[in-house]
C-alpha positions in Angstrom: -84.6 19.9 208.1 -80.9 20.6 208.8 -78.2 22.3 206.7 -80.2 25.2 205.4 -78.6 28.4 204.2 -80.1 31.8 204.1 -78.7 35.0 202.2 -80.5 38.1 203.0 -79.3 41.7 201.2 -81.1 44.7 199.9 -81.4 47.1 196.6 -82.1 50.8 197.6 -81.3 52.0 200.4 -79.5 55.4 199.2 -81.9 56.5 196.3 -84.7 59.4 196.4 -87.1 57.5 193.9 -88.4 54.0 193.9 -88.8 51.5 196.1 -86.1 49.9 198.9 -86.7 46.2 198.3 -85.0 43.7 200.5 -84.5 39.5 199.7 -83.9 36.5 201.6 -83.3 33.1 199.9 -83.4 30.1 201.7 -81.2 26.9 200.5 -79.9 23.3 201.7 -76.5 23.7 202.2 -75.6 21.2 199.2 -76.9 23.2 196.8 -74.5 26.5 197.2 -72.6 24.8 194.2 -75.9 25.5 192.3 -75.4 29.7 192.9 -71.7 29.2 192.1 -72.0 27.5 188.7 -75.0 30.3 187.9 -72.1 32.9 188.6 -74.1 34.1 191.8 -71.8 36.7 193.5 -72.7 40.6 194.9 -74.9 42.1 192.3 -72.8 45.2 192.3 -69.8 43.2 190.4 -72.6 42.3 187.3 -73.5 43.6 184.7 -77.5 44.5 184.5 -77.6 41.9 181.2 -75.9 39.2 183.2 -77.9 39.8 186.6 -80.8 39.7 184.8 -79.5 35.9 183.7 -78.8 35.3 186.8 -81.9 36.0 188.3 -84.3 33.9 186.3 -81.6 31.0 186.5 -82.3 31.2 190.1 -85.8 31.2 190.4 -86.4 28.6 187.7 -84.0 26.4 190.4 -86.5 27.9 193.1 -89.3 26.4 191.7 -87.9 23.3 190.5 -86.2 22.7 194.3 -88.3 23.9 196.4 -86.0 26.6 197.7 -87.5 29.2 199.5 -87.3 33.1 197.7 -88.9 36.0 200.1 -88.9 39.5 198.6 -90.4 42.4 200.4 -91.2 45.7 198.2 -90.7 48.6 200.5 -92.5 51.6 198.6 -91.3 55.2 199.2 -94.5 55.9 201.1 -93.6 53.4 203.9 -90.0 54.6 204.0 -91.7 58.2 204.8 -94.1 56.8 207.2 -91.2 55.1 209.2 -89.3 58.5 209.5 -91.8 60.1 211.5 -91.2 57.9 214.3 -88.2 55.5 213.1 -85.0 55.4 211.7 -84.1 53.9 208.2 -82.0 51.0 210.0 -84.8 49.8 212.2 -87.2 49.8 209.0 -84.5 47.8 207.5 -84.7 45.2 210.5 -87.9 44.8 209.9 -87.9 44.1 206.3 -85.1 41.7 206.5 -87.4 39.8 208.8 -90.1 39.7 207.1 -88.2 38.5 203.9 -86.8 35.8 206.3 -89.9 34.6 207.3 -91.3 34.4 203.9 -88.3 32.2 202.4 -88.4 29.6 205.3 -90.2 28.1 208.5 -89.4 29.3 211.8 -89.2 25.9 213.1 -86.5 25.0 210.5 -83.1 25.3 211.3 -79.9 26.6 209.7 -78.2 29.7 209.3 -78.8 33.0 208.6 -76.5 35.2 206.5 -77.6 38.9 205.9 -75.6 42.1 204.7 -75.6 44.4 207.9 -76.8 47.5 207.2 -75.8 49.4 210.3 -72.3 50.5 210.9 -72.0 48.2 213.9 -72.9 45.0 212.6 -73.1 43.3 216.4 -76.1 45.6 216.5 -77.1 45.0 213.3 -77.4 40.9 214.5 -78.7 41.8 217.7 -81.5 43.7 216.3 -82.4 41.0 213.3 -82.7 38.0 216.5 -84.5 39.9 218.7 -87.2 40.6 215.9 -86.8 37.2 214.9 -87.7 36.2 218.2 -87.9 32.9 219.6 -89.7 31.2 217.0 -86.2 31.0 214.9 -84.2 30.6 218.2 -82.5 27.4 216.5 -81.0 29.3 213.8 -77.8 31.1 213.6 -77.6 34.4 212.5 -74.9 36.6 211.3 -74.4 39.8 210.0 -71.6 41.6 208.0 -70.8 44.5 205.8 -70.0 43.0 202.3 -71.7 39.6 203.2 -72.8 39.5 199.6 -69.6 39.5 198.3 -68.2 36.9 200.8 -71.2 34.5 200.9 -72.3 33.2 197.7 -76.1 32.6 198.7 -76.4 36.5 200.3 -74.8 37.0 196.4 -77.7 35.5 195.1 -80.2 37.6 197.0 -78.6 40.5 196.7 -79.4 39.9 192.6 -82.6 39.0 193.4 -83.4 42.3 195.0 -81.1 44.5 192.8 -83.3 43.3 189.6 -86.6 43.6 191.5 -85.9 46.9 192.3 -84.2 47.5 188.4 -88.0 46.4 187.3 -89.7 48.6 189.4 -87.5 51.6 188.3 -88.4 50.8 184.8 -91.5 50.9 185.2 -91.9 53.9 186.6 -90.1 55.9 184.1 -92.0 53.9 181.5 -95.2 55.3 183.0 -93.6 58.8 183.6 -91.8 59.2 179.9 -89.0 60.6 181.7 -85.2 59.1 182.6 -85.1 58.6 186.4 -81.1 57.5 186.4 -79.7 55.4 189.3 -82.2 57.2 191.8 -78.9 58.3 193.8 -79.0 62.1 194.5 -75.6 62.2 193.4 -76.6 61.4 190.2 -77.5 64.5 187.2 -80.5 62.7 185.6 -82.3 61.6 188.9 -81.5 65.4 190.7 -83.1 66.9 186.9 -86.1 63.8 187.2 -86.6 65.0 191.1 -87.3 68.7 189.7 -89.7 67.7 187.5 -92.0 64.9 190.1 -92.1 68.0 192.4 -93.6 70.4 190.5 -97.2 69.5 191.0 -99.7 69.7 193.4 -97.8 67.2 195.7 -94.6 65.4 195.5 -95.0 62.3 193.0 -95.9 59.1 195.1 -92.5 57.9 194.0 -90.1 59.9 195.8 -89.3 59.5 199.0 -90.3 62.9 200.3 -88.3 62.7 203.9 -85.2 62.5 201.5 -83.6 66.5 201.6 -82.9 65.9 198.3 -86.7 65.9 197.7 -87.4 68.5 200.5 -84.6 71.1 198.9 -86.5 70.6 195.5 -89.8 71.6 196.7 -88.4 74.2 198.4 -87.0 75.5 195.5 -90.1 75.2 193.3 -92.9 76.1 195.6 -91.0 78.2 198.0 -92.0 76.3 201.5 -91.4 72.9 203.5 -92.2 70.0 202.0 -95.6 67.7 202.7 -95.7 65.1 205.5 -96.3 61.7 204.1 -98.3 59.1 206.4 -98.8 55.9 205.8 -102.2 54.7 204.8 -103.7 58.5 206.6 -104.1 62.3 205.1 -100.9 64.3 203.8 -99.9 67.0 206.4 -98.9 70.4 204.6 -96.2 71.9 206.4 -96.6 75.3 207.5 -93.7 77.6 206.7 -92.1 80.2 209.1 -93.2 82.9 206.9 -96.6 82.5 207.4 -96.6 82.9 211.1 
């Protein structure tokens, strides 16, 4: 089948807490109109009421179209796994993959629209086809910085992941009775929420405990290096200096 369309974007990529969760959603060309007359556009330009509108618009249209929706859920554990030996822009390679190749068939073709998250954006496509591999060689892929707010179906993903991740958030600090914030470092609330999930035994699973915003608030509370989280394995206590 011809004429498809897919957006990929992410919600998360800065924050300390919560999850980094990346979308792709795969459409026939015709039906951009669809997204445009929802009001799809970069998530950041919304409201949280009217992405929230937006969203389930869009995946009642899913179901009743057949277009395809692929949402990976990154947890904070897998983002600390991946430091160890990678670098957050690789990680984010392979989600956006993995979201493509959950919203539409390999042997499809069409074109591919994601938000690069690399600085160089040539890389950024270079990168995303190489993982792709030759599977998807018949699709065109292209990536820029601001594609959501230039393409109207990476628009549309880009809600779809900003309110997944908005959901996951909520739930957590339903199930913590404490205010998380935005999750940004920058922000008061999350830096006084951080304080508080490090004060245990070990950091709270959902921070993102390679973050130095999570490393300088252990620090600070139990006077050492933070633990090493690994994926799926044991937690590694870092030894400090001190007790050499």
């Amino acid at each position: 089948m011809s004429g498809l369309k897919i957006g990929v974007d992410e919600a998360g990529r800065g924050p300390v807490i919560g999850p980094l969760v990346v979308c792709a959603l795969c459409i026939p060309e015709a039906d951009e109109s669809v997204l445009r007359e929802f009001g799809a556009r970069d998530s950041k330009q919304l409201s949280p009421a009217k992405r929230r509108g937006i969203s389930e618009k869009i995946l009642s249209e899913a179901d009743a179209s057949g277009w395809g929706v692929g949402i990976v859920v990154c947890e904070a554990e897998r983002i600390d796994s991946n430091s160890q030996y990678s670098d957050l822009n690789r990680l984010e390679i392979e989600l956006f993959a993995e979201a493509i190749e959950a919203a539409a068939e390999s042997g499809s073709r069409g074109t591919v629209m994601a938000d690069a998250c690399d600085v160089n954006e040539e890389r950024f496509t270079n990168r995303l086809v190489s993982r792709l591999g030759s599977d998807w060689s018949e699709w065109k892929v292209f990536s820029r910085h601001g594609m959501d707010s230039q393409n109207v179906v990476a628009g549309a993903a880009s809600i779809l992941a900003k309110v997944r991740r908005d959901n996951a958030i909520s739930v957590t600090e339903a199930q913590l009775g404490i205010t998380i914030g935005s999750g940004y470092p920058s922000d008061p609330l999350t830096r006084e929420a951080v304080k508080e999930l490090v004060s245990g035994e070990l950091p709270h699973e959902c921070l993102r405990w390679s973050w130095s915003t999570v490393s300088d608030a252990w620090r600070e509370v139990h006077g050492g290096p933070v633990p090493i989280r690994a994926a799926g394995g044991p937690t590694a206590l870092q030894s400090s200096l001190d007790e050499w």
